[in-house]
C-alpha positions in Angstrom: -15.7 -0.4 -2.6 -12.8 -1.7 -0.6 -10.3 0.9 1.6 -7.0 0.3 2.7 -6.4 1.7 6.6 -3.1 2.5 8.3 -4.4 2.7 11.8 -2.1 2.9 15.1 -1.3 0.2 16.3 -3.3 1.1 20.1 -6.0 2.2 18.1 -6.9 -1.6 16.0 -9.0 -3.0 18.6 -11.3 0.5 18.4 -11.4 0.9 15.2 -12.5 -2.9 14.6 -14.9 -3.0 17.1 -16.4 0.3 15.5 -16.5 -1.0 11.9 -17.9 -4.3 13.3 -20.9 -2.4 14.7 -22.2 -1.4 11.1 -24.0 -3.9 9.2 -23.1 -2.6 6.0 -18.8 -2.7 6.7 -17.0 -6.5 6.1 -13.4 -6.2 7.8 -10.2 -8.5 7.0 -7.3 -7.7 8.8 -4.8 -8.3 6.4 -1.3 -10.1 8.0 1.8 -7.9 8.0 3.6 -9.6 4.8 0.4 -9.1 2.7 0.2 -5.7 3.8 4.2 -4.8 3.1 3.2 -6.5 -0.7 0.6 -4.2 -1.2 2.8 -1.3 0.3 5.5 -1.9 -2.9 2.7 -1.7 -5.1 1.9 1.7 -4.1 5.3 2.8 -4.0 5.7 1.2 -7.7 2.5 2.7 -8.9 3.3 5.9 -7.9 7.0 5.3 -9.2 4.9 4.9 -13.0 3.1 7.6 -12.1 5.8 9.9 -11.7 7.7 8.6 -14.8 4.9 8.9 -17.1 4.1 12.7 -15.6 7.9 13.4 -16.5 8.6 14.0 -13.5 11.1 11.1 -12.8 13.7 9.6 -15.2 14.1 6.1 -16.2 17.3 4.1 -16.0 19.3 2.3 -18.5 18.9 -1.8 -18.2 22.7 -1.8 -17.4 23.1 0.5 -15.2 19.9 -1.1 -13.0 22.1 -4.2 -13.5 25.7 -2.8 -12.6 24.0 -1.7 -9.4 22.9 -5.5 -8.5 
């Protein structure tokens, strides 16, 4: 299984050093562009999410245009 942390900033060096210490744990920092990518995935998953629960509306393909 693979978790996604959003740890402190003055907490990284702990927290790796602590997952380092178990045999069983593989960490990959990931770089700060990958990590703002997978960021707008969430926010767009959740976005579909919300959408398909009815609870958010969709827009027309012109307005989304008009406002570009």
């Amino acid at each position: 299984m693979k978790v996604l942390l959003d740890i402190k900033d003055d907490k990284v060096d702990f927290i790796m050093e602590l997952l380092g210490n178990f045999s069983f744990v593989k960490t990959k920092p990931l770089s700060p562009y990958k990590a703002e990518i997978i960021e707008g995935l969430k926010d767009a998953m959740e976005e579909i999410r919300q959408i398909k629960a009815g609870e958010k509306k969709t827009q027309s393909l012109n307005s989304f245009l008009n406002e570009l």
